[in-house]
VEXROTI-989019 format. One record per residue: x, y, z of N, C-alpha, C, CB in turn; residue in one letter. Coordinates in Angstrom, 2 decimals. Glycine has a CB too. Layout:
BEGIN
<lumza <X Y Z> <X Y Z> <X Y Z> <X Y Z> A>
...
END
This chain:
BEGIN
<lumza <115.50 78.93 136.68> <115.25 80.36 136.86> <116.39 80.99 137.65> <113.90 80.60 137.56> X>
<lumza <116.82 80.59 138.97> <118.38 80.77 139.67> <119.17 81.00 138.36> <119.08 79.22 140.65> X>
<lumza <119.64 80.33 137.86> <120.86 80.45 136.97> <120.59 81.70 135.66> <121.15 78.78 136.28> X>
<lumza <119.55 81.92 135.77> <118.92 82.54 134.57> <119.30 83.96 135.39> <117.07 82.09 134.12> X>
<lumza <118.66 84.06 136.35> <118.99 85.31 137.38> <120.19 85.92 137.74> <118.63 85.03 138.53> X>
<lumza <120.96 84.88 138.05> <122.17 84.92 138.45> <123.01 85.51 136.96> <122.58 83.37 139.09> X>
<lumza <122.56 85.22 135.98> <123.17 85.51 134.41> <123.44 86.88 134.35> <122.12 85.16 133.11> X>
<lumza <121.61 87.60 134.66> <121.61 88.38 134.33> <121.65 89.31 135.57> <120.85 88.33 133.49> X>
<lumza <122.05 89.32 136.74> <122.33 90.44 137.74> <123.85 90.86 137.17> <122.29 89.86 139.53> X>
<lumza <124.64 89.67 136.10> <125.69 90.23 135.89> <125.57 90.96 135.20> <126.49 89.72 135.66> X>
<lumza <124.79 91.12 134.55> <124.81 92.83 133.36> <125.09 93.62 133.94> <123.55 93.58 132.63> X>
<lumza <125.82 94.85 133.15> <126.10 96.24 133.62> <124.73 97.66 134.23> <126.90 96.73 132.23> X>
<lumza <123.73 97.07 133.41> <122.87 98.44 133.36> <121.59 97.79 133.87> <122.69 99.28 131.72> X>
<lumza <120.11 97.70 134.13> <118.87 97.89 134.80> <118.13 97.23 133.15> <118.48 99.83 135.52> X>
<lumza <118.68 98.52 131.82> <117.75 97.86 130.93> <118.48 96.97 130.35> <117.07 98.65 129.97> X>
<lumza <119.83 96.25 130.18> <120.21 95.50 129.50> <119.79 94.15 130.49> <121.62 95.85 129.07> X>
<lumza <119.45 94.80 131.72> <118.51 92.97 132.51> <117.24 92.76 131.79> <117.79 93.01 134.59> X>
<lumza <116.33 94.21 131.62> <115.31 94.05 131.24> <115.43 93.53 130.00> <114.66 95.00 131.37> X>
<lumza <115.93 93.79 129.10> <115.72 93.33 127.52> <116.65 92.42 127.32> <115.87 94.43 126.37> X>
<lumza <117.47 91.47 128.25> <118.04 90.58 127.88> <117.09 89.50 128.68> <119.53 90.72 128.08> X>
<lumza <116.63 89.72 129.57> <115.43 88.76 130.19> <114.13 88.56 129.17> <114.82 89.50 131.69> X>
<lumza <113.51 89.85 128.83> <113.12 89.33 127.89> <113.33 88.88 126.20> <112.52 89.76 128.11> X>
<lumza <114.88 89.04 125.88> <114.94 87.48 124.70> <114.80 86.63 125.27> <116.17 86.98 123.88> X>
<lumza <115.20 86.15 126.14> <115.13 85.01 126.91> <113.88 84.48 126.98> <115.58 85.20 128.12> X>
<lumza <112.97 84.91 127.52> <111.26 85.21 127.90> <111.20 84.26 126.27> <110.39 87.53 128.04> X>
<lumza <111.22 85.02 125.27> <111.24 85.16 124.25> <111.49 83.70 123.11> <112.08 86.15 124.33> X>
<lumza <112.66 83.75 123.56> <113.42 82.13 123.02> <112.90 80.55 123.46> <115.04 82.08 123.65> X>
<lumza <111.98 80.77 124.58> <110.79 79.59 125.12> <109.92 79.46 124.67> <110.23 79.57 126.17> X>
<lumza <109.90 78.25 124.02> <108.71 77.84 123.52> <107.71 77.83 124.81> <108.88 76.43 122.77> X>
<lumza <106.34 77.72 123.86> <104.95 77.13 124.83> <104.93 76.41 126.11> <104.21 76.15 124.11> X>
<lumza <105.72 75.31 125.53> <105.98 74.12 126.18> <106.50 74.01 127.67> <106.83 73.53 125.39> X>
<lumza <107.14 75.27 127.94> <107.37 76.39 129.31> <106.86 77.01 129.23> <108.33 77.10 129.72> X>
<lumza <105.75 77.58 129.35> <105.45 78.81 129.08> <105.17 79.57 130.61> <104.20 78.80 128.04> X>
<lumza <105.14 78.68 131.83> <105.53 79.38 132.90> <106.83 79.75 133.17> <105.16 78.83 133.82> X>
<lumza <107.32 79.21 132.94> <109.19 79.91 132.86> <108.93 81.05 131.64> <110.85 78.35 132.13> X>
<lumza <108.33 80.91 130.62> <108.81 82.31 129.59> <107.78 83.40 130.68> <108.10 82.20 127.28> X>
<lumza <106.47 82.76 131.02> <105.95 83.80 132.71> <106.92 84.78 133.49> <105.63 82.67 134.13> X>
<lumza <107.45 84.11 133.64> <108.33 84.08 135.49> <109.32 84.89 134.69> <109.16 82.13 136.54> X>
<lumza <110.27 84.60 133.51> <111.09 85.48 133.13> <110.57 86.77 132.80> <111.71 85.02 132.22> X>
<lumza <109.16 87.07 132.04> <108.67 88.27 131.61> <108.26 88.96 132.94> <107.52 88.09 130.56> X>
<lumza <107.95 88.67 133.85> <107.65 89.20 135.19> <107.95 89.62 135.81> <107.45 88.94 135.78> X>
<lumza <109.71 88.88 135.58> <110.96 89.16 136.64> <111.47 90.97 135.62> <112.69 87.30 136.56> X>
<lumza <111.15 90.44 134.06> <111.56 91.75 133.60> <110.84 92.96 133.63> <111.83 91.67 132.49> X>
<lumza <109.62 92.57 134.29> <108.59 94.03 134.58> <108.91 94.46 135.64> <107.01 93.93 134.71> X>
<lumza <109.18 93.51 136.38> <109.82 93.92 138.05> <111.03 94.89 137.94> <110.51 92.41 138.98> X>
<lumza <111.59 94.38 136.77> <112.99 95.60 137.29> <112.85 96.53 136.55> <114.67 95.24 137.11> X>
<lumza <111.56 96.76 135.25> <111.70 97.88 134.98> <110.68 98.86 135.33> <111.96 97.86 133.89> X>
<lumza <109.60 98.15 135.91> <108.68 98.90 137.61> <110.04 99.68 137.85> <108.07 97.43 139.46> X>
<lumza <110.54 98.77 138.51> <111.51 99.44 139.78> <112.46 100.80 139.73> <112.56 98.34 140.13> X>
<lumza <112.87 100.54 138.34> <113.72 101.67 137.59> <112.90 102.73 137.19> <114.46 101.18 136.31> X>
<lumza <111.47 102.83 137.37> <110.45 104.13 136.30> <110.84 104.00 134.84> <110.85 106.06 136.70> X>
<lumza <110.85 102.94 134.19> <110.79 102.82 132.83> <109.98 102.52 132.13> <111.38 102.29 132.47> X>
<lumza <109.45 103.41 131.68> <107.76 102.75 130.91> <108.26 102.13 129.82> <106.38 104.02 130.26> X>
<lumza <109.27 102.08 128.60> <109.26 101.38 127.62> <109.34 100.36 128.05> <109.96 101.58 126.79> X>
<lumza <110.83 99.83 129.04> <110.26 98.52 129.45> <109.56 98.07 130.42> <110.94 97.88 129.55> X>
<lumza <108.66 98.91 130.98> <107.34 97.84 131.33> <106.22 97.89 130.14> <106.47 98.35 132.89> X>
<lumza <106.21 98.65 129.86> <105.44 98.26 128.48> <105.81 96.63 127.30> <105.84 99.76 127.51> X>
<lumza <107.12 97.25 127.26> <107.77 96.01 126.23> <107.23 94.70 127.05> <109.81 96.00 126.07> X>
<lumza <107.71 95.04 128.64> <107.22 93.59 129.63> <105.81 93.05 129.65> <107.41 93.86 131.23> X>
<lumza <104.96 94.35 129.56> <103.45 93.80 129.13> <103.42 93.26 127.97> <102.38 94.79 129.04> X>
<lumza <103.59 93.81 126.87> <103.55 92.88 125.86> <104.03 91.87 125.35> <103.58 93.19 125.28> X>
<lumza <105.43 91.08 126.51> <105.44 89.78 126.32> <104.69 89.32 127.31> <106.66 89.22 126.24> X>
<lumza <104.38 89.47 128.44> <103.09 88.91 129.15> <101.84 88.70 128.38> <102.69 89.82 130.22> X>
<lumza <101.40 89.32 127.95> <100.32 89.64 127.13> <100.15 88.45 126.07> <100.56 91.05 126.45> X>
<lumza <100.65 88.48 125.49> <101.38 87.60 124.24> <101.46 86.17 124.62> <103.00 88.10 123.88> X>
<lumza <102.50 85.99 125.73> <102.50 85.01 126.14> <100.96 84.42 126.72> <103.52 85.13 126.96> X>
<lumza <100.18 85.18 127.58> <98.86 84.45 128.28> <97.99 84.42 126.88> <97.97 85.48 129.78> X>
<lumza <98.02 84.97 125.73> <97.39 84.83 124.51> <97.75 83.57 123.70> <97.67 85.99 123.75> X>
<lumza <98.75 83.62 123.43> <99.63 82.69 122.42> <99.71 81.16 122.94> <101.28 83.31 122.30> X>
<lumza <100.29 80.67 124.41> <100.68 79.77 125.30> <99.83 79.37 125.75> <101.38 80.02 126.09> X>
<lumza <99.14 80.66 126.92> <98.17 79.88 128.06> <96.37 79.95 127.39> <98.34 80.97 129.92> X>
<lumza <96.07 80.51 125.63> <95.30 80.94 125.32> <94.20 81.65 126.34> <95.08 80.14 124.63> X>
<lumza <94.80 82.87 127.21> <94.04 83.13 128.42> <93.75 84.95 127.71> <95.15 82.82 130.25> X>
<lumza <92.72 84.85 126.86> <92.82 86.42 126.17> <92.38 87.16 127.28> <91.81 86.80 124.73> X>
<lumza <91.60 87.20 128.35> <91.36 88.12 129.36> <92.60 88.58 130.29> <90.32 87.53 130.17> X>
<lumza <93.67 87.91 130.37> <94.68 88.59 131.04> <95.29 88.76 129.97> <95.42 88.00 132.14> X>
<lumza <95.30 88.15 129.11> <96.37 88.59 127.80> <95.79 90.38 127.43> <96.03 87.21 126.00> X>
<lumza <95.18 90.61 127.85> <94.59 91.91 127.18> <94.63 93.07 128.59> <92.71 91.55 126.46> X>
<lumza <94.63 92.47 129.31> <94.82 93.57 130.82> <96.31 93.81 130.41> <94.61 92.71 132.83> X>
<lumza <97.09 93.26 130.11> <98.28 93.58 130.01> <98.33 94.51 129.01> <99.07 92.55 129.85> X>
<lumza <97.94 93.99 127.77> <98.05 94.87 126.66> <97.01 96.16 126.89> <97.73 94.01 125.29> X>
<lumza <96.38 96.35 127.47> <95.60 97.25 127.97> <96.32 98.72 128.97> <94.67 96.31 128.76> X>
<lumza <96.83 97.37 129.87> <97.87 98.50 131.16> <99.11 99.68 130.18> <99.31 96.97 132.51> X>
<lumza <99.54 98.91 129.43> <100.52 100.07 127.90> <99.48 101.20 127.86> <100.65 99.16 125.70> X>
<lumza <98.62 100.88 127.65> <97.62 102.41 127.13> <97.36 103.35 128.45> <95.72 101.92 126.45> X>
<lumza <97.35 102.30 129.51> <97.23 103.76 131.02> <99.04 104.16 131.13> <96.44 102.78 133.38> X>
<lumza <99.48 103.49 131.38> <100.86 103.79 131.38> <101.05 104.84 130.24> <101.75 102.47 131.19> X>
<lumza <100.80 105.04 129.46> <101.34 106.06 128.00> <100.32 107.08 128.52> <101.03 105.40 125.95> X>
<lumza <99.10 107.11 128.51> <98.22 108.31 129.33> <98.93 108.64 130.69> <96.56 107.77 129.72> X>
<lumza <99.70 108.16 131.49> <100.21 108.64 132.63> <101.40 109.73 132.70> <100.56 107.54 133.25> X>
<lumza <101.48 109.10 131.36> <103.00 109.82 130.70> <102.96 110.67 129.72> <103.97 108.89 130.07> X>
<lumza <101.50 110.46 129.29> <101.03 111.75 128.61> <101.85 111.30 127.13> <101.60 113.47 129.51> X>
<lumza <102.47 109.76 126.45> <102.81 109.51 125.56> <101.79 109.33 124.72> <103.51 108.76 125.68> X>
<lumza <101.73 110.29 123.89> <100.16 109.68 122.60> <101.19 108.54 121.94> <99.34 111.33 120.82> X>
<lumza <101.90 109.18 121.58> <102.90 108.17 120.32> <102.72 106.83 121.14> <105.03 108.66 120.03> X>
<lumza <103.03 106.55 122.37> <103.19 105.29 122.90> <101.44 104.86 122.96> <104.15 105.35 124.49> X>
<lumza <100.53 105.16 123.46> <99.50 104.78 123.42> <98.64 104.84 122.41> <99.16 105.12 124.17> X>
<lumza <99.10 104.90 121.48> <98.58 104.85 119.81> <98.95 103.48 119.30> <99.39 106.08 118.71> X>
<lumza <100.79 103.53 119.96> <101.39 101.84 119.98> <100.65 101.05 120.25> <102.39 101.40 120.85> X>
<lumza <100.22 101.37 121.65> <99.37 100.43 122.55> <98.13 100.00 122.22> <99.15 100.96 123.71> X>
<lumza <97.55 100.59 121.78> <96.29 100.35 121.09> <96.34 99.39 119.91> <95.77 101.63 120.61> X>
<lumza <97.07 100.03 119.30> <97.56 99.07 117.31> <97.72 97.74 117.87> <99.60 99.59 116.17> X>
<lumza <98.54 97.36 119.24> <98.70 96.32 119.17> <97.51 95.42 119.73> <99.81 96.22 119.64> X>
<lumza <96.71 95.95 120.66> <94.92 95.96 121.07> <94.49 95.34 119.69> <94.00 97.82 121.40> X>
<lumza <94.27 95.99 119.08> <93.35 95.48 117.89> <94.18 94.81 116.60> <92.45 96.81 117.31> X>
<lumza <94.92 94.87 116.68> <95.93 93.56 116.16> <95.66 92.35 116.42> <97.20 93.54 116.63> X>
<lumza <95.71 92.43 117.69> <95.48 90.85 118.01> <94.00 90.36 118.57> <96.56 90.43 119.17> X>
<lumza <92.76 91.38 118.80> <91.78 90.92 118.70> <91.63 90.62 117.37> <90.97 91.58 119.24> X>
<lumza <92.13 91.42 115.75> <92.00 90.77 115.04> <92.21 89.34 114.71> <92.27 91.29 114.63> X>
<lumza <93.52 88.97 115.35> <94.09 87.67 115.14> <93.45 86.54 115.92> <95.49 87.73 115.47> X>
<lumza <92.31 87.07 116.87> <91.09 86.00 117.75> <90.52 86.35 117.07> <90.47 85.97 119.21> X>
<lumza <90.22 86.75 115.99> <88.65 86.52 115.39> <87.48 87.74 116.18> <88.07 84.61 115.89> X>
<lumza <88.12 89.05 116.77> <86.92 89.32 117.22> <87.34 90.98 116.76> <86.51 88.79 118.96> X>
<lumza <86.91 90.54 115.32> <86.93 91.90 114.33> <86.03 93.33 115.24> <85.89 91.39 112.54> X>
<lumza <84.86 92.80 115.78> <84.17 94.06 116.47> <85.17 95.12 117.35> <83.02 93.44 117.54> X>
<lumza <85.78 93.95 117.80> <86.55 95.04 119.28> <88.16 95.55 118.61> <86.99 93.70 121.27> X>
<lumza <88.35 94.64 117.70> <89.32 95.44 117.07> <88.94 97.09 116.02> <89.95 94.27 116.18> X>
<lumza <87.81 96.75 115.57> <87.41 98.23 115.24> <87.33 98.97 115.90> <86.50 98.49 114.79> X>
<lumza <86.69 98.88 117.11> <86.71 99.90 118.33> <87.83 100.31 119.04> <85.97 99.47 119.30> X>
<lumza <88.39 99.15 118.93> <90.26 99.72 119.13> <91.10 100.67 118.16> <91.31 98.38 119.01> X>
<lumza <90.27 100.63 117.20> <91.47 101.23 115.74> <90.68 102.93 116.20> <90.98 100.31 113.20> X>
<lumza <89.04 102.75 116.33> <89.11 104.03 116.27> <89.38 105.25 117.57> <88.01 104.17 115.67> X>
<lumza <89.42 104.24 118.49> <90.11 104.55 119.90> <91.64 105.16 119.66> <90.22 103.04 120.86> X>
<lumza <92.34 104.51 118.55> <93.73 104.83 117.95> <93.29 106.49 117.18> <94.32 103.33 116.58> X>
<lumza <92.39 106.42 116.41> <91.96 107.29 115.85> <91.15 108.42 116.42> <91.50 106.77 115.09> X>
<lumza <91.08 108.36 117.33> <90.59 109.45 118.13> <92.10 110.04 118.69> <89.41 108.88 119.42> X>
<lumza <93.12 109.91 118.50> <94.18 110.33 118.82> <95.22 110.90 117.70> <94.60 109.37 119.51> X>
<lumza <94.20 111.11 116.79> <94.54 112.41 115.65> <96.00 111.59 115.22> <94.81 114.47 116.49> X>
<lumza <96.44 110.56 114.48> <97.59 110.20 114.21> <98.17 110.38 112.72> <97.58 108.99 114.61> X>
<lumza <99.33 111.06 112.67> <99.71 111.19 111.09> <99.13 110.39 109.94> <101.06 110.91 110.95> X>
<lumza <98.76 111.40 108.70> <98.28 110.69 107.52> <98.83 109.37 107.44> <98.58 111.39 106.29> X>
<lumza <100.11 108.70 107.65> <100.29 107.54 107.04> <99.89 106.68 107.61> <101.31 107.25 106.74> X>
<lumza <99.82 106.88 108.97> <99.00 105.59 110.19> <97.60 106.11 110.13> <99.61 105.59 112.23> X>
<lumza <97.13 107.12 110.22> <95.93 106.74 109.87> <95.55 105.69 108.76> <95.43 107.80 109.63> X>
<lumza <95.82 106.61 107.70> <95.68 105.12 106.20> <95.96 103.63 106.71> <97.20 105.29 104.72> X>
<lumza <97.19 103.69 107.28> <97.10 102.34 108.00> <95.95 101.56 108.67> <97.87 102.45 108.92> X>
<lumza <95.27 102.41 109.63> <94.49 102.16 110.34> <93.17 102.12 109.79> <94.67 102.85 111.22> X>
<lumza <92.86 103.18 108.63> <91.75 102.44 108.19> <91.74 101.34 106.84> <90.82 103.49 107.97> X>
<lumza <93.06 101.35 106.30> <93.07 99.93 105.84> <92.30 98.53 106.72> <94.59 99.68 105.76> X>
<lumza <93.13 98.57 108.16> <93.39 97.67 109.05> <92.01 97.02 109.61> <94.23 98.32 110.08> X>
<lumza <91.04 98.75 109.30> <88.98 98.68 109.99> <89.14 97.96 108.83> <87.38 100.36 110.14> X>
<lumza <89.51 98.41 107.42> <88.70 97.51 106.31> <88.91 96.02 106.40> <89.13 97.90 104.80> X>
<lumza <89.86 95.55 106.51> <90.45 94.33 107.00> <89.39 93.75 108.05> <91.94 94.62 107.66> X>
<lumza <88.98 94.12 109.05> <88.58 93.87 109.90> <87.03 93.83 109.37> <89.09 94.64 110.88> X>
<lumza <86.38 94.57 108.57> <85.06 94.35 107.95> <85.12 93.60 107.13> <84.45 95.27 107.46> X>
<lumza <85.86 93.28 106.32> <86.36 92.55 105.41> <86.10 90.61 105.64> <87.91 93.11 105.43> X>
<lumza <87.10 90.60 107.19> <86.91 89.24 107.84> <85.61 88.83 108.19> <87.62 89.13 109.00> X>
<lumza <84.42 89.94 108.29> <83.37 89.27 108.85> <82.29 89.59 107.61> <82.96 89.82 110.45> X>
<lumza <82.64 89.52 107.15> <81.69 89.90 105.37> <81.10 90.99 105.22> <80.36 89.00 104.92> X>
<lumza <81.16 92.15 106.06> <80.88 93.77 106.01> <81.50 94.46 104.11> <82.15 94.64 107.71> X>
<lumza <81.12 93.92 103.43> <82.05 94.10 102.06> <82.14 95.81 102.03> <81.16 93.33 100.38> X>
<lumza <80.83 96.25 102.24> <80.47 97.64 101.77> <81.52 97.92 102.97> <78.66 98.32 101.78> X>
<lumza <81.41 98.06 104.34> <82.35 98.95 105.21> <83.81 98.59 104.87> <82.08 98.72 106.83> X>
<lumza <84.12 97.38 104.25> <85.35 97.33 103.89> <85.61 98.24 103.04> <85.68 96.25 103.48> X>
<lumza <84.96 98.41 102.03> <85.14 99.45 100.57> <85.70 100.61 101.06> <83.67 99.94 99.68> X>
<lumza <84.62 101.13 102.01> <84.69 102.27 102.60> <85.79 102.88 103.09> <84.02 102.22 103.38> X>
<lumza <86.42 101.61 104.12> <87.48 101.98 104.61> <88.55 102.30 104.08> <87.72 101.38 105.19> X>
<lumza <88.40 100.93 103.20> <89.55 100.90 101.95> <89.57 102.12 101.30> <89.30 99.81 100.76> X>
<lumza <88.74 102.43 100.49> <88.99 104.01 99.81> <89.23 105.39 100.69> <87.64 104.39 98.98> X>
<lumza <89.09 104.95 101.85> <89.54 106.29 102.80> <90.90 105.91 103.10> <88.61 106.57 104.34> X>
<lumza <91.47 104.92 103.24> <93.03 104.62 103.10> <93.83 105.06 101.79> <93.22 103.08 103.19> X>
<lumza <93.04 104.91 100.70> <93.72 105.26 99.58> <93.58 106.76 98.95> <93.33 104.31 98.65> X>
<lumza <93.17 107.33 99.78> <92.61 108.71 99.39> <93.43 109.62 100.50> <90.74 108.83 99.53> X>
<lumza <93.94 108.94 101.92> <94.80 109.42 102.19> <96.34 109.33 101.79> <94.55 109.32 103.03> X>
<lumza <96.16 107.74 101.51> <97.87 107.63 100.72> <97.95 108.71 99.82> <98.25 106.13 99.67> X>
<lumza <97.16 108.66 98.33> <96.84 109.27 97.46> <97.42 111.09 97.73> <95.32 108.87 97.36> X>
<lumza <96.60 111.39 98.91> <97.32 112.97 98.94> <98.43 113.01 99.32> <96.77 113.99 99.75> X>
<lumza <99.52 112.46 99.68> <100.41 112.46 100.31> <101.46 113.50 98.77> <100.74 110.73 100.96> X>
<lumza <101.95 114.08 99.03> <102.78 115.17 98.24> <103.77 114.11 97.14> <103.91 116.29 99.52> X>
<lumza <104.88 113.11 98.49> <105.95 112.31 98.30> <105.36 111.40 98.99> <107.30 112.72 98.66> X>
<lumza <105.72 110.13 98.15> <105.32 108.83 98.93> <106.55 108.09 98.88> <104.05 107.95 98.30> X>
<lumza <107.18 107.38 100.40> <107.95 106.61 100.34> <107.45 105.14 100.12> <108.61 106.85 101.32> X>
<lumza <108.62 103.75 100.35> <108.70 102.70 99.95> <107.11 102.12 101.36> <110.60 102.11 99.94> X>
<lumza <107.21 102.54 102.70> <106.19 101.80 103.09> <104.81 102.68 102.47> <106.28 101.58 104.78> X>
<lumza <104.63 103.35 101.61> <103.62 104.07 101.42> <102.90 103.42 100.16> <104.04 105.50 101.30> X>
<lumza <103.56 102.91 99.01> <103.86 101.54 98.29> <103.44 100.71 98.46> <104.74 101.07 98.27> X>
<lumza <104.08 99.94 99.57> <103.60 98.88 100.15> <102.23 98.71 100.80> <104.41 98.66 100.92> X>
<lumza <102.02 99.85 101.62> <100.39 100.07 101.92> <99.40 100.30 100.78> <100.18 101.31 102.80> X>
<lumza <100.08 101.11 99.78> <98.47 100.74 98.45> <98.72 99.29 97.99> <98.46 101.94 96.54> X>
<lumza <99.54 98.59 97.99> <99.70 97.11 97.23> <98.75 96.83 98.34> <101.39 96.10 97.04> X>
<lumza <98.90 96.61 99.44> <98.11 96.21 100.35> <96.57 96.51 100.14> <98.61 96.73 101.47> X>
<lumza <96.14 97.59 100.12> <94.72 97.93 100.25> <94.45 97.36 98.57> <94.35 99.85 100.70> X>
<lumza <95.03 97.55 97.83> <94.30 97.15 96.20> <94.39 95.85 96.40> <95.12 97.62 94.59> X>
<lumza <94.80 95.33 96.98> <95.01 93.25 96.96> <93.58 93.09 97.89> <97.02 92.24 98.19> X>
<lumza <94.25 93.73 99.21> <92.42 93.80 99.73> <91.17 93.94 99.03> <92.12 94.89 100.50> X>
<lumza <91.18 95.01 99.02> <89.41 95.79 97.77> <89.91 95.04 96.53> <89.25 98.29 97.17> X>
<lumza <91.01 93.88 96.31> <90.57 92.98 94.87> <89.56 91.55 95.99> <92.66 92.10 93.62> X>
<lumza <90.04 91.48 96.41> <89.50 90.15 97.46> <88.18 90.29 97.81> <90.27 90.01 98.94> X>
<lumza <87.71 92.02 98.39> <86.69 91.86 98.75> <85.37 92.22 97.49> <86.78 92.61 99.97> X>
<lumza <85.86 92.62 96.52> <84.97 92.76 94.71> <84.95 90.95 94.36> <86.43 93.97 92.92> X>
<lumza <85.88 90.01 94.56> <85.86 88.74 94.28> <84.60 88.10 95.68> <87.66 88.15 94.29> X>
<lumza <84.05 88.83 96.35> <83.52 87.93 97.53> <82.17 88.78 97.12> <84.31 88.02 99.38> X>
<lumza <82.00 89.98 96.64> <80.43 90.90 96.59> <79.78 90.11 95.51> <80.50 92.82 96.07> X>
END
C-alpha cells in the first residue's frame, strides 16, 4: 500500500489520484480484496477532501461492489451504494441519483432479491426520467417479475417499455437494442405461461 501511495501522490491533479487509485482498486482480484478496500478508501478520502461528488460516488461504488462481489457483505455493500443517492440529493443531482439508484436495483437484481429491486426502479421512477430510461426501467421491473415467475407483471411491464420505445418520433441504435431486448424477454416469458 506505501508504494502504491507513494505512486500516486506523484500525479499532477487530486482526480487523476482518485481515478488512478481506483483502476488500481480495480485490477485486484478477490483474493486481496482488503487491499482493493484500503485502495478504494484511500480514493474516497481524497475525493471527500477535494468536494467531489463524482468521485466519491465512483469511490462508493467500488466499495460497494467490492463488499458485494469479494467480501459477499450486501449490507455494507448497499450503504455505500445507497450514500450516491444522498450525496446526488445534496447536490440536488437528479441525473446522478437516478444513476444511483439504477445501480441499487441492478444489483439487488443480481442477489436474487427481485422485490427490492422493483422498489428501487420505481424510486428511479418517481424521478420523472426521459422516455428512453424510463422504457429501460420498466423493461428492467419486467425482468425483475419475470425472475420470480410474476409472468402477467412481466407482460405488463414489458408492453409499457415497448409502447414507450414505440412513440419515440426517431429511434436510435440503443433504442433497437432495447426492443430486441424486451421481445427476447416477453418471448421467454409466453415460453414459461
Amino acid at each position: 500500500i506505501d508504494s502504491i501511495k507513494s505512486f500516486v501522490q506523484k500525479l499532477s491533479s487530486d482526480t487523476d489520484k482518485v481515478n488512478t487509485l481506483l483502476d488500481l482498486s480495480k485490477g485486484i482480484g478477490c483474493f486481496d480484496s482488503l487491499k482493493k478496500l484500503a485502495i478504494a478508501f484511500e480514493a474516497k478520502r481524497i475525493a471527500a477532501k477535494m468536494d467531489w461528488p463524482n468521485g466519491t460516488r465512483n469511490a462508493n461504488n467500488a466499495i460497494g461492489l467490492i463488499y458485494l462481489q469479494c467480501e459477499k457483505d450486501s449490507g455494507n455493500a448497499f450503504k455505500y451504494f445507497r450514500a450516491n443517492v444522498e450525496i446526488a440529493k445534496r447536490n440536488k443531482d437528479v441525473v446522478a441519483e437516478a444513476m444511483a439508484l439504477d445501480v441499487i436495483a441492478k444489483e439487488y437484481g443480481e442477489i436474487n432479491q427481485h422485490q427490492k429491486a422493483i422498489e428501487t426502479y420505481h424510486e428511479e421512477l418517481d424521478l420523472d426520467p426521459a422516455i428512453t430510461k424510463k422504457a429501460s426501467i420498466y423493461g428492467n421491473i419486467g425482468t425483475s417479475y419475470k425472475a420470480v415467475g410474476e409472468y402477467r407483471g412481466a407482460l405488463g411491464y414489458y408492453d409499457s417499455s415497448l409502447s414507450l420505445i414505440n412513440s419515440k418520433k426517431t429511434k436510435d441504435l440503443q433504442d433497437t437494442i432495447e426492443l430486441a431486448g424486451v421481445y427476447v424477454n416477453r418471448g421467454e416469458v409466453y415460453l414459461n405461461i
